[in-house]
N, C-alpha and C positions, 0 to 999 in steps of 0.2 A: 504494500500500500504506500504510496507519496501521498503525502499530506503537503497541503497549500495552507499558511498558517494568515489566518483573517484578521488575527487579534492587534492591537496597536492601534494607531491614530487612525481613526476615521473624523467623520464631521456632524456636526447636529445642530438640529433648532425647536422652537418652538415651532407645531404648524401654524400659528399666527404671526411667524413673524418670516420675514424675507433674508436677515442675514445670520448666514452659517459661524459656527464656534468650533474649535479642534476637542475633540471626544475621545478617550479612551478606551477600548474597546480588551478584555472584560471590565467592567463597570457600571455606573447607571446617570440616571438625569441630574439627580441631585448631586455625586460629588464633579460631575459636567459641570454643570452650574457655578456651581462653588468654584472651582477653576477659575472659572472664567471671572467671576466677582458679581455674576447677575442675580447671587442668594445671600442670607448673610448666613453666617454658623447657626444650624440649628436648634444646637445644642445650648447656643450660648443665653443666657437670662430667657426671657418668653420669645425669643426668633420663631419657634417652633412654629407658630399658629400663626407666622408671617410665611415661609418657607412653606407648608399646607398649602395653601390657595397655589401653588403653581404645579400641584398637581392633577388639579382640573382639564390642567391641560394637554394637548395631543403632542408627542416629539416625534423628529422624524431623526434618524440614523444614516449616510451612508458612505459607501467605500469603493474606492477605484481598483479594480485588481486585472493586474496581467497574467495572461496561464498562455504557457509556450504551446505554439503548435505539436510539438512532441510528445507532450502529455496526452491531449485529446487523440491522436494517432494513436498512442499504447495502452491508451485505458479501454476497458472494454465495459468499465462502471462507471460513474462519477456522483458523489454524492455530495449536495449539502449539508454539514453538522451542524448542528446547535445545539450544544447541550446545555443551554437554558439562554432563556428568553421569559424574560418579565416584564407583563403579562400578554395582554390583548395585542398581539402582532402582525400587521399584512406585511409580507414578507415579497420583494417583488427584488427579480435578474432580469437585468435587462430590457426594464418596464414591463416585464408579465408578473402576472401578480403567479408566486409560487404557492401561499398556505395562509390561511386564517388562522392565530395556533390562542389559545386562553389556558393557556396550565401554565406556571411560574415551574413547578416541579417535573416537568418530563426532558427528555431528551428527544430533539425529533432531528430527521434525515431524509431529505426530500432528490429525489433524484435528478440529476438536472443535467442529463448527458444531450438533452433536445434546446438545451439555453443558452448553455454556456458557448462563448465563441470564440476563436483563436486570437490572441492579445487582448484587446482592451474588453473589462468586464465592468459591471454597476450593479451592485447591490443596495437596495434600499430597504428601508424596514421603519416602518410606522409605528408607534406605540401611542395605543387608544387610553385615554385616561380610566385608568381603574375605579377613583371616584365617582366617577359620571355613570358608567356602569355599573357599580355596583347598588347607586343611589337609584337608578332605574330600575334595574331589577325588584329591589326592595319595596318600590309601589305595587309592582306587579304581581310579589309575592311576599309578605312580609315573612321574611325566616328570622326566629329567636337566634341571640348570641348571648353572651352572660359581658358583665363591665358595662352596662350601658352608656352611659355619655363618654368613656375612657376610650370608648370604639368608635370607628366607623360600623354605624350599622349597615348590613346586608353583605359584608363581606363569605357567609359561608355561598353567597352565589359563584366564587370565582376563585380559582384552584392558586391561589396566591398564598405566600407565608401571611397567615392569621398576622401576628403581632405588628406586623408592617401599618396596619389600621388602628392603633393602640392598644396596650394594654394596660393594667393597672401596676407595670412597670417600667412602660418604654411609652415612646412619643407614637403620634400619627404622622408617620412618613412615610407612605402610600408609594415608594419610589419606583421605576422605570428599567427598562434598561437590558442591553445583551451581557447580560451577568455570569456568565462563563464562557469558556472558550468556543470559539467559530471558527472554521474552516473545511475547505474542500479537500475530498478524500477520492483521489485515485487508483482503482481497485486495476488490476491487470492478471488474466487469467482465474482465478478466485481468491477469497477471503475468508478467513475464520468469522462463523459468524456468531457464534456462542461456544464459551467452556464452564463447563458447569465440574466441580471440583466437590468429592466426597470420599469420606474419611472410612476407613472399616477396620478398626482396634481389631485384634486379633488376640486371643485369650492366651497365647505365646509370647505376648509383649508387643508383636511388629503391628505395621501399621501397613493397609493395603491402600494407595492413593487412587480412587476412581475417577478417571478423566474422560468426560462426555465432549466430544468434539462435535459443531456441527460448521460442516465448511457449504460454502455455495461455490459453483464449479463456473466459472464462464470459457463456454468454449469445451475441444476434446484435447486440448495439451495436458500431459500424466501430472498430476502433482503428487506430492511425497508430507507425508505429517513428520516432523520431527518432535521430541519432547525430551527432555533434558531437566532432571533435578541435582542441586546442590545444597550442599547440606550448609549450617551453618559456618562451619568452618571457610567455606568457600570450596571443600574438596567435591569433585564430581560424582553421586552417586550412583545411578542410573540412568540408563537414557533408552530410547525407543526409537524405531525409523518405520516408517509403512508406507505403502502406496495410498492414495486416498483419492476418492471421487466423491461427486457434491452429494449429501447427506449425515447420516453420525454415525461416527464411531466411538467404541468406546476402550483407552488404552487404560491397562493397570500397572501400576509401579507399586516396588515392594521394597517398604524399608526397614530392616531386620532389627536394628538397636536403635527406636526412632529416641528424642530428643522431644519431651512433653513442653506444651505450652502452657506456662500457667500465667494467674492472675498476679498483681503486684502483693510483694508479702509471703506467695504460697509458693514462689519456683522461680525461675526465670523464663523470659519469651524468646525462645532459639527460634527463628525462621529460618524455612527453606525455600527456596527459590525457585522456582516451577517455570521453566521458557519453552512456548511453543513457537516452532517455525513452521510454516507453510511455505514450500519450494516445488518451483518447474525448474525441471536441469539444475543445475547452479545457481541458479536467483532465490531470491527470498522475495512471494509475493506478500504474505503477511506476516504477521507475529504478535507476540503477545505475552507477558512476563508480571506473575503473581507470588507475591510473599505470603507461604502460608504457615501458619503454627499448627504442629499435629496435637490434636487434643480431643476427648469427646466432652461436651458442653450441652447440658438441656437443664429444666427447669422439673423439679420433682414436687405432684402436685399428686399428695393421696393423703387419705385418710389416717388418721393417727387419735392420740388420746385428746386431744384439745380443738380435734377440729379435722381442719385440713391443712398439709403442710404447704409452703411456696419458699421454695427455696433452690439456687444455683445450685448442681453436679458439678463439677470440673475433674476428668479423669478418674468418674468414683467417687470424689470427696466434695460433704455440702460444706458450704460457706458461706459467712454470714457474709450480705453484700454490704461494703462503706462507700459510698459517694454519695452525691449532688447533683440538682438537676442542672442540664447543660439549657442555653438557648442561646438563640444566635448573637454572635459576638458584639454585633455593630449595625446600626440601620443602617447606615449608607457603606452599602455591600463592597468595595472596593476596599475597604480600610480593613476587611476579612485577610490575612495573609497565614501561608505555613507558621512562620517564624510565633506570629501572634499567636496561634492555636498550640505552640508546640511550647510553647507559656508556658500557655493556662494548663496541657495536662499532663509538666512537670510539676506545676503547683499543687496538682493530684496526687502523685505520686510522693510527691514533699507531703502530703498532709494526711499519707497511709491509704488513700485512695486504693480500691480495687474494683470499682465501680463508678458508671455517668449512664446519665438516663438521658437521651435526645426527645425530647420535649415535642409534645404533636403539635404547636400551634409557632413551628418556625418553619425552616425546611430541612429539607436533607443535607447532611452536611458533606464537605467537599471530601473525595477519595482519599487528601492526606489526612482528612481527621482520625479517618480508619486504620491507615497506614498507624498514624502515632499510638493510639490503643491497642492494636496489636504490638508495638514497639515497645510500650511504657506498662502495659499488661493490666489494662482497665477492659472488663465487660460492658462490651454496648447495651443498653436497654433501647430498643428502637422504636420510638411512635412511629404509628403511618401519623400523617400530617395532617390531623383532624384534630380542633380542642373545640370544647366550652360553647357548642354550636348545633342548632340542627342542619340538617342538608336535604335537600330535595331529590332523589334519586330517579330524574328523568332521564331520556334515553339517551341525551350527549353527556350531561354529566357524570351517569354510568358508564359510558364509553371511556371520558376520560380520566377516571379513576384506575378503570381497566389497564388503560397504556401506565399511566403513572406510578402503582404502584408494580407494573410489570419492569420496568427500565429500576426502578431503584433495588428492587428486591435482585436482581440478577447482579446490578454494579456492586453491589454489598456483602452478597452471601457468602465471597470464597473466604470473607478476615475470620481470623483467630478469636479477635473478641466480639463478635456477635452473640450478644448470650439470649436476646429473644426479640420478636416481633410483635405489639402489642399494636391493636385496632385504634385506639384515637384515648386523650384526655379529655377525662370526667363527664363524657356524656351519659354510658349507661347511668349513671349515681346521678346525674340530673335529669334525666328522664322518671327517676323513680323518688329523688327525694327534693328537689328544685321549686320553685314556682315560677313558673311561665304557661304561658296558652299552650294544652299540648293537643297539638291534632292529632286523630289515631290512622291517617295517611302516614304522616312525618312520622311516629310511631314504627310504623310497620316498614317504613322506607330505612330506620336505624337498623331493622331486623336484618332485613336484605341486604345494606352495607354492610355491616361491620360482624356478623354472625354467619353471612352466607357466601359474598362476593369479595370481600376483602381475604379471607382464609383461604376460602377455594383459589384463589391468584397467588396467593404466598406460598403455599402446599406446593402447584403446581411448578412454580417455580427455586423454591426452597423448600423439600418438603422434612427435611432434618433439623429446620431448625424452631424451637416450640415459638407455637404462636398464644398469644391472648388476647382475649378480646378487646378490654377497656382498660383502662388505669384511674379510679382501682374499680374491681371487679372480685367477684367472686365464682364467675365462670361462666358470666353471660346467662341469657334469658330471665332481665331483668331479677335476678333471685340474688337482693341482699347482696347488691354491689360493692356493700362499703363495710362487710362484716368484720367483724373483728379476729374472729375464729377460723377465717378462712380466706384464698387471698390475697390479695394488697389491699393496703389502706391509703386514703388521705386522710390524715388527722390534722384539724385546725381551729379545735376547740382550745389551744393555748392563743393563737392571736384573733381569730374572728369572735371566738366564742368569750374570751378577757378570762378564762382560766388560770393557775395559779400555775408557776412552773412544774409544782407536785404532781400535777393532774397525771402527767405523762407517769407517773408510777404506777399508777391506776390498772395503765392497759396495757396487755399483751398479744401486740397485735403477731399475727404470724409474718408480717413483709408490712416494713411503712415507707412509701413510696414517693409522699410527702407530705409536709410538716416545715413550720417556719414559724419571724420572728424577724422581723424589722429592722434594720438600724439605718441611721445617717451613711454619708462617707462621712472618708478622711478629709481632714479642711484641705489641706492642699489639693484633695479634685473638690471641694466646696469652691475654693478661688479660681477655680477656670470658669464657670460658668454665674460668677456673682463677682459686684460689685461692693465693696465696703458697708455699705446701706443695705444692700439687697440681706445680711447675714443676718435676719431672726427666722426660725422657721415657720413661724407665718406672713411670710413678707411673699406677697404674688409671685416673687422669682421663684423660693423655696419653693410654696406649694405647687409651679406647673411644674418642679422636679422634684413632686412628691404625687405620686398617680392613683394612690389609694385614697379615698374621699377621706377615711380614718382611719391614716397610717398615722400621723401626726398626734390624735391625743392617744391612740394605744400605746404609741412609745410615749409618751408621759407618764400615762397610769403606769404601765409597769415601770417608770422610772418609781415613782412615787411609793409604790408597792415595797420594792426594794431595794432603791439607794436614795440620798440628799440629795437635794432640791443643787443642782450643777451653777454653779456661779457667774459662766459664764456662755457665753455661743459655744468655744471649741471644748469647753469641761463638757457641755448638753450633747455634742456629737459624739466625743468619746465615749460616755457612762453610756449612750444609747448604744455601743457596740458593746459595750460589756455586758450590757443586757442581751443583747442578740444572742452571743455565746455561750451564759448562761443559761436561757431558755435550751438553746440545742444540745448542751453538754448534759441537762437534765433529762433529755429523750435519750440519748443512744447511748450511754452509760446504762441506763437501766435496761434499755433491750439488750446490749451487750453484757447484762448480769442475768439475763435470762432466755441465753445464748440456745438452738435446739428447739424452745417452742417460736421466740421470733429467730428468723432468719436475715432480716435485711435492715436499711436505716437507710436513706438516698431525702437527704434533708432539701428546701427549695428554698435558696435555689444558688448555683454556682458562682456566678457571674451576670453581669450586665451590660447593656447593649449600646448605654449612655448614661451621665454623670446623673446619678439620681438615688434618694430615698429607695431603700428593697430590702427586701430577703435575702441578698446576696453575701457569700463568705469575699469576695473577692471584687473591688469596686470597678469603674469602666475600663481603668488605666491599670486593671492591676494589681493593683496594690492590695496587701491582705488586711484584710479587717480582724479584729479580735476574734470572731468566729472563726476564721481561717486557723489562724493559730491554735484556737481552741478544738477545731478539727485535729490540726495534728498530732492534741493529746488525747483527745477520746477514741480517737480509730489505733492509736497503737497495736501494733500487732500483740504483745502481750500486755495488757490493759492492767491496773491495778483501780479499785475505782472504790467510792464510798458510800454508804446508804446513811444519812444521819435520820433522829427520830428522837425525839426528845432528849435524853442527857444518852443516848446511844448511838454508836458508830458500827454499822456492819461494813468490813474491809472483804470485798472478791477478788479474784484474779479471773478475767478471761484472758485464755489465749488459742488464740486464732491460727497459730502456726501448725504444721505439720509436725512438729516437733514437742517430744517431752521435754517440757523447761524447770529445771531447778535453780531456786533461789529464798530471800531471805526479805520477808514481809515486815518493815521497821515504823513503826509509830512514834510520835511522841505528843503528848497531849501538853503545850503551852501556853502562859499568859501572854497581854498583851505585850508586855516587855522582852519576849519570848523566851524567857525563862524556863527550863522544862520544871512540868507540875509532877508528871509522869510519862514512861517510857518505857517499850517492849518491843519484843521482836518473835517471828515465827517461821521455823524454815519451814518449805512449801513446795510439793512438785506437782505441777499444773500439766496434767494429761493435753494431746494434743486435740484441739478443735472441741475446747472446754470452758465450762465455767463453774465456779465454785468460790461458796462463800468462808471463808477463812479464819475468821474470828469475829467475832460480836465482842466490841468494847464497851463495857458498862462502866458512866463515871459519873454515877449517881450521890457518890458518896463525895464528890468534888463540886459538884455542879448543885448546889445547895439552895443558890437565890438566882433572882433576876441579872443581879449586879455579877455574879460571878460568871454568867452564861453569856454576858456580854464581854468579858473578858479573858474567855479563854479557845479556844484552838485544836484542832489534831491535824499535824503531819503526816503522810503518810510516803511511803519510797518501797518502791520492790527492788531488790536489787540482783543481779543474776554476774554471777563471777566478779561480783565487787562491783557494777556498774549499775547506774540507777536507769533504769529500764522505763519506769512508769512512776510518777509521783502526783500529791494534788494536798489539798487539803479540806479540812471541813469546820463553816460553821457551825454555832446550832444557834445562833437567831439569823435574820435577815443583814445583809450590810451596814442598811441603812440602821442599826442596832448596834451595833459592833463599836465600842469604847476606841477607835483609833486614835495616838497619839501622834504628831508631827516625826515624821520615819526619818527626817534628814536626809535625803536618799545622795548618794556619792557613786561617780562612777568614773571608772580610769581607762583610756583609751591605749590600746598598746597594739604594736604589727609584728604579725608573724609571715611566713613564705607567703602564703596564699588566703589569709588571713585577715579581719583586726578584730580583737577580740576586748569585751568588755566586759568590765568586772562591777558588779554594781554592789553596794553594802547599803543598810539603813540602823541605824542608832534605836528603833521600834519597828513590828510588824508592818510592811507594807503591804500592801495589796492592788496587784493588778496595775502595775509598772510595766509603763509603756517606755518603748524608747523606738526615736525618730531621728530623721537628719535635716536640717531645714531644705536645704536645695536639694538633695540627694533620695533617690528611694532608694531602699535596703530590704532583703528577706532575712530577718534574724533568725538565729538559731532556736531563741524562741522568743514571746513576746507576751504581753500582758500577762505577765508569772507574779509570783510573791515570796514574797523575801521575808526571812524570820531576822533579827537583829542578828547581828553578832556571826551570821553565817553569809559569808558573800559568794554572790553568785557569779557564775562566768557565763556572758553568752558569746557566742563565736557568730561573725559575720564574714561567708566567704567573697572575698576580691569580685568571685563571677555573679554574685548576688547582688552587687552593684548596678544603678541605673548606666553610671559612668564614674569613669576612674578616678579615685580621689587619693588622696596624701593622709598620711598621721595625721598630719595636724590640720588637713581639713576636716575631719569626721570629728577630732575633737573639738575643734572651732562649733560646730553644726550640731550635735551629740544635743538630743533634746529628752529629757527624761521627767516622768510623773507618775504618781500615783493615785488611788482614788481619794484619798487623802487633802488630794492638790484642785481635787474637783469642787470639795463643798464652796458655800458660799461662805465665809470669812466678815465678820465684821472688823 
């Protein structure tokens, strides 16, 4: 195959307007726009709903291309790619119009060997405004969405990423555009035209690689399959040669001491490298080259004593899943890059990550996403591309759901971390527990989708890998979608419903899929998009970058709940990330101590799309919030964790590893002075992929009055060959109780090889010591931790964890340090 590469400068306009602007092609209108300086930043203060209004209208796209008489002579196909075009597109070579296309998520290919003409070409492509369409349709047909004014309503009319029309954590920015790669594909003699790749473990240990080839033939010249696997190492293990004519074949390859792929935490992810060639004589007319992880991977979903279970297999062994929900990185789709994605899910992997859930109300994400999770060893949870919406299931929009989820389900299914295929977000569960007009047309058209036509298309085309209906669900046919007993859950009775953090002790769910908990950012992405003034969060800037009607006083009340009244704007952002943290550290801590009846914890949500108020561990830039951090010590692979209850401490260890772990379970129960009151230890061997409670500390006989319950403490540390593996500590009143004294907090900046590391002491109990750099961002070793007096702590910041390179003594020029101490208001 020769490929003619389409991408790079073309030209665009408004169709209202007569003169052209240079466009970059993959891209879209809005960052077009922005180039040019005819939009201002969306993002920045209320631009947003300035920026809106120029999506009403129509753009037009096009490009001049030359294709050598040589090509058209040897091809015996020629096709036009697109694999993605957003949304409503007339697509016209050479002034014919080629295709009408309205899916944002498919890939299409239009043949155009009767268009194209020797040297000069023109391709043009119209993009019909989605608002205007969508806004027409919805008279036509009023379809239910959930977020009401935070939406464009009527978007479930048009096969567009949902959040693009707002959400109740991104903007409305309805954008445009040829948003992935284009170009013309010249085929000569034939082409591979699908390989479909499946695994068969062998009760031997080996692994049988089944490879489904299906080639199209042009013409009677012989062609030949070739297939070649390499093993990690890079050495060549196998290879195949066959003659082949147009149809399928199907080659097996056998690998005798395969190399397992696991999740992060439980193995490591050895790929192998899988290259098909298709050859006449000595040419190479196509090929094609896949990284695969040999692994067997499904979802174990039977009966047991609490219910039913839901839970990952990976080679045999369940796992309880840790991640966060993923959604799309960026609304203006160009700012999407490898480098950016390969971030965030090392920021995964940094925070014990073995799991991300792709979210139904974005889109499918790019081929490296998948590349990097099979690389970084997280399991895909995969929405189809449905949320929080009904759909009409007429005969085009069946048609093209049909194509849509057939091109994704095939580009996906050969990774390693594909752990399942799940039908759409939270419709089953608002279907049956929601208020909205339900018609029992739309009803029965859910059935048809996402029970009947969406499975039977995944099956057909992946039939190995488990599919589910809903998220969450209990197994479809409206039956108690949101049980607790069986399942996934969404739990959101800690922020919609203003529960107590306790509440999550309550339930045992068997998979919670999601669950959240608000916070601000960091001021430094507060200052990109605010002005001095703008900085109270009820000031019109704050709340259009706060999307939740009542995001704003829920994070008060729980400030209020449980810490002091913040003294200031950036004290009120911060305490609101320590609350975010705390809520989630109260959830998966206890499903993590009651490891076997739940299995999973995928908190909501990862990341954000732009500078805003959310549920995110990670803000738009990046940057980790205290949730983040507090990830990285609740997902620990061997966990130490604490249950307090009136003057009682119950200390567990899960451990998650494949490994029997022994070590050394250390307490100390101190004042606020940190004094030790009392102090114990207990050696401890935690079976693998376990959890158990360890000791119950009773300190009744200490803990006597009110005044003494505010001042005092237990430490805890698990230590394994002398290293501290898992530490935390525990109240037993609320913070905003807690007798703090002024911590003196000191901290010494010093450089090591690849290093700087920090040593932080306080003169009293700190708690929830941050440390910052003004101009620099940092990934600490760790962050918003606590400090007992008189014991000082090290954190280590490596060199590559830097935004950009800095000196000793700039970081300690910069070195910004507090506690929640440093938060209250001060007379």
């Amino acid at each position: 195959m020769i490929k003619l590469d389409l991408n790079g400068m073309w030209r665009m306009k408004s169709a209202l307007e007569e003169d052209w602007i240079p466009a970059q092609v993959p891209g879209s209108v809005a960052s077009d726009l922005l180039r040019a300086g005819l939009i201002p930043d969306p993002y920045y203060k209320e631009q947003e709903y300035e920026v809106f209004g120029h999506f009403y209208n129509d753009y037009e796209y096009e490009r001049e291309f030359w294709v050598e008489p040589s090509l058209l002579e040897a091809a015996d196909q020629l096709e036009l790619c697109c694999e993605g075009l957003d949304t409503i597109a007339d697509i016209h070579l050479n002034g014919v119009q080629l295709a009408h296309t309205f899916n944002m998520h498919r890939t299409y290919r239009f043949a155009v060997d009767e268009l194209i003409t020797p040297g000069h070409n023109l391709l043009h492509i119209r993009f019909h405004s989605p608002v205007q369409y969508v806004e027409r349709k919805q008279k036509e047909l009023a379809l239910w969405a959930a977020n009401g004014d935070y939406v464009v309503q009527g978007f479930p009319h048009l096969r567009k990423a949902h959040h693009m029309f707002g959400w109740d954590w991104g903007p409305k920015l309805p954008d445009s555009g040829i948003w992935r790669d284009i170009y013309l594909a010249a085929y000569e003699k034939g082409r591979l035209d699908d390989v479909y790749l499946t695994q068969k473990h062998q009760e031997s240990g080996s692994v049988m690689l089944d490879i489904r080839v299906s080639v199209e033939q042009y013409g009677n010249a012989p062609l030949e399959l070739i297939t070649e696997l390499t093993a990690p190492d890079g050495n060549r293990l196998v290879s195949d040669a066959r003659p082949i004519a147009g149809g399928t074949d199907h080659i097996q390859l056998h690998v005798d001491e395969p190399e397992l792929w696991w999740p992060n935490g439980l193995g490591e992810q050895p790929l192998y490298e899988l290259k098909l060639w298709l050859r006449s004589g000595s040419a190479t007319v196509d090929d094609q080259v896949y990284r695969v992880g040999l692994r067997t991977l499904t979802v174990r979903n039977e009966p047991d004593q609490w219910g039913e279970s839901f839970e990952f297999v990976i080679n045999g062994v369940s796992i309880f899943a840790m991640g966060a929900n993923y959604i799309p990185e960026d609304n203006i789709r160009d700012r999407h890059s490898i480098e950016r994605t390969e971030r965030l899910i090392r920021d995964c992997v940094e925070a014990h990550f073995n799991c991300i859930r792709v979210w139904g109300g974005g889109f499918y994400p790019d081929d490296y996403f998948y590349d990097l999770c099979d690389q970084y060893g997280l399991i895909v949870w995969q929405d189809h591309m449905f949320a929080c919406a009904e759909y009409e299931m007429n005969e085009e929009f069946s048609k093209e759901i049909i194509s849509e989820i057939a091109d994704n389900v095939r580009r996906i299914r050969h990774h390693a971390s594909l752990g399942l295929w799940c039908g759409n977000n939270e419709m089953e569960m608002a279907w049956v527990d929601w208020d909205f007009p339900k018609r029992e047309k739309l009803k029965t058209d859910y059935v048809k989708q996402f029970e009947i036509i969406i499975p039977e298309i995944t099956k057909a085309h992946d039939p190995n890998t488990f599919y589910w209906k809903a998220s969450p669900s209990s197994g479809g046919g409206f039956d108690e979608p949101n049980a607790y007993h069986r399942g996934d859950v969404h739990y959101w009775e800690v922020w919609h419903g203003d529960k107590k953090f306790t509440e999550y002790r309550k339930h045992y769910f068997r998979f919670c899929s999601e669950f959240g908990f608000q916070s601000f950012p960091l001021l430094k992405t507060v200052r990109t998009f605010t002005e001095p003034g703008d900085r109270n969060i009820f000031t019109p800037v704050m709340e259009s970058h706060q999307k939740n009607e009542a995001g704003n006083g829920k994070i008060l009340a729980g400030i209020s709940d449980n810490f002091l009244n913040p003294k200031d704007f950036s004290s009120l952002l911060y305490v609101s990330q320590l609350l975010q943290a705390e809520a989630m550290r109260y959830g998966v801590e206890h499903w993590r101590r009651n490891r076997g009846r739940c299995m999973g914890s995928i908190y909501w949500q990862l990341n954000d799309c732009w500078p805003v108020a959310s549920w995110s561990s990670l803000d738009y830039y990046g940057r980790w919030k205290a949730l983040h951090y507090s990830a990285k010590r609740f997902h620990a692979p061997v966990l130490l964790s604490a249950e307090e209850e009136g003057s009682q401490v119950k200390l567990c260890v899960t451990n998650d590893t494949r490994d029997q772990v022994k070590g050394t379970v250390v307490w100390r129960l101190r004042d606020g002075s940190s004094a030790i009151v009392q102090q114990g230890s207990i050696d401890m061997e935690a079976n693998p992929l376990s959890a158990r409670e360890w000791v119950t500390l009773d300190f009744s006989d200490v803990i006597v009055s009110d005044k003494i319950k505010r001042n005092v403490y237990v430490e805890y540390e698990l230590l394994v060959d002398g290293a501290v593996v898992s530490d935390g500590y525990a109240l037993f009143v609320k913070p905003k109780h807690y007798q703090l004294q002024q911590p003196e907090l000191h901290a010494v900046v010093s450089e090591e090889d690849d290093c700087f590391v920090i040593q932080v002491q306080a003169s009293q109990l700190a708690l929830f010591v941050e440390l910052d750099f003004t101009n620099i961002d940092a990934i600490f070793e760790d962050n918003y931790f606590h400090v007992s007096a008189g014991e000082p702590k090290q954190i280590r910041v490596m060199k590559a964890n830097l935004s950009k390179p800095a000196s000793l003594r700039t970081l300690q020029d910069e070195l910004q340090i507090r506690s929640l101490f440093d938060s209250y208001l001060t007379l």
